[in-house]
N, C-alpha and C positions, 0 to 999 in steps of 0.2 A: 150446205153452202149456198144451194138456189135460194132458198128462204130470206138469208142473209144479204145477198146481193138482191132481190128484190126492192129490200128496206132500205140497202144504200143508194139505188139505181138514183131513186129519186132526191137525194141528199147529194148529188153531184160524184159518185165512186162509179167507176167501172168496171167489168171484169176484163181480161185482157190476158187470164191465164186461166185450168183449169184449179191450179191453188193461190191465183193471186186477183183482187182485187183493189185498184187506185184509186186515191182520191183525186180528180184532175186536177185541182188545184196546187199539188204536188209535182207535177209530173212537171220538169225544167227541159228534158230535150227527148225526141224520137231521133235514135241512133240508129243508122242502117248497119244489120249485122252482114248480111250476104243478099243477094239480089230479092233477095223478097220476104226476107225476114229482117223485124226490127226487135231493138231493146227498148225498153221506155228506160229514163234516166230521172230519178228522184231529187228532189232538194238534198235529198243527203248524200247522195250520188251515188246512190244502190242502182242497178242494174235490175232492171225486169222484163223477161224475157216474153212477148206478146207471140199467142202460140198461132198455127194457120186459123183455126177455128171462130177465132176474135180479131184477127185480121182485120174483117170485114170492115166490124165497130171501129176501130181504132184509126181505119181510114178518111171512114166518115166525120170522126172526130177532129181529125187535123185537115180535111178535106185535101188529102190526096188522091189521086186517081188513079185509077187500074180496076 
């Protein structure tokens, strides 16, 4: 899977799970699940659950702060 997301890092995907990988272009809303965990919500409005570990990324990515 590292392999994989390396190849798409650069094609605009992120990881954001230790089984899931987005393409941000997809991604339509960050849902707050409980005080400091989020879902990502998909064009197809699948549910993706963004774990502590990717947090970080995906803060940066919407430029939230904490």
């Amino acid at each position: 899977m590292a392999a994989l997301e390396k190849k798409l890092t650069l094609k605009g995907f992120v990881r954001v799970h230790r089984a899931y990988i987005v393409n941000l272009e997809h991604i339509v809303e960050l849902e707050p699940w409980s005080s400091s965990k989020f879902n990502l919500i998909v064009h197809n409005r699948h549910s993706i659950p963004v774990s502590r570990l990717y947090m970080k990324d995906v803060r940066k990515i919407f430029d939230l702060s904490k």
